[in-house]
N, C-alpha and C positions, 0 to 999 in steps of 0.2 A: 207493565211488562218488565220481567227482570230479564238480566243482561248480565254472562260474564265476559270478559275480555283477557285475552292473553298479550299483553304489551310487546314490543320487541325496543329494542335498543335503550333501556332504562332499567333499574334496579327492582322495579314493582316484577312481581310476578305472574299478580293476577289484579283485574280490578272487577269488581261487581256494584250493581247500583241497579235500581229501578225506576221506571219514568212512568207516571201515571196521569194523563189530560198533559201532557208537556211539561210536568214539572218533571225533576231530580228527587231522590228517596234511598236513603239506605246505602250508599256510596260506600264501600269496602276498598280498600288496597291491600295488596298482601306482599311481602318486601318493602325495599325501598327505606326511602327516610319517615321512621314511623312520625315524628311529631308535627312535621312538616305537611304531612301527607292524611294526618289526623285533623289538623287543621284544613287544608284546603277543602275535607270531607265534610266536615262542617260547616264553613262558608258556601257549602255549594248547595246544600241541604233546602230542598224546596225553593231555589231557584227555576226561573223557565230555561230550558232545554237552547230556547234560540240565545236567550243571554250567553250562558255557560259558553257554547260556541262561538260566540262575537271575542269575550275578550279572556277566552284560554287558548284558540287556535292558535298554532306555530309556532308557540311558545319554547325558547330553549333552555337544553340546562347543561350549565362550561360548553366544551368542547362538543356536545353531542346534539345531533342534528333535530331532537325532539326533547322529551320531558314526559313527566307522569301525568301531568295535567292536559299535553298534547292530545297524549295517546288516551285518557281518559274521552278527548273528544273526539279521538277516531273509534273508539268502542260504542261511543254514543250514535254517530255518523253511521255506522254498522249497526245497530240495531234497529236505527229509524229507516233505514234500505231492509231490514229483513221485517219488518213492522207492516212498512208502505207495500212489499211484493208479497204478502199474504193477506193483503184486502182483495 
């Protein structure tokens, strides 16, 4: 299933990524700190879907109440709700 996501309170603009049997695939960011944000695309890359969740949630970044990696797993969190309510 691919998935875009439009973040809020972060520098990313957009993120897209694909989950396929629970893994991660294909993880795009668009904004943001590109090499930072290149890398964590990478590390994340064919990962399970519950990892990713366990230790990127609520992750901050300075001052601000989230991150791109946050919001990466409220994009994720929102496509396994729109995944699970069209079975």
């Amino acid at each position: 299933m691919k998935h875009t996501f439009r973040p809020r309170g972060v520098c990313s603009q957009e993120i897209s990524f694909e989950i396929e049997e629970g893994i991660l695939k294909n993880i795009s960011f668009y904004g943001g700190c590109h090499g930072n944000l290149q890398a964590l695309s990478r590390l994340l890359e064919g990962m399970p879907v519950s990892y990713a969740i366990e230790r990127l949630k609520g992750i901050k970044c300075g001052y601000k109440q989230t991150s791109c990696s946050d919001q990466l797993i409220q994009g994720i969190e929102q496509a396994l709700k729109i995944a699970a309510s069209s079975d």
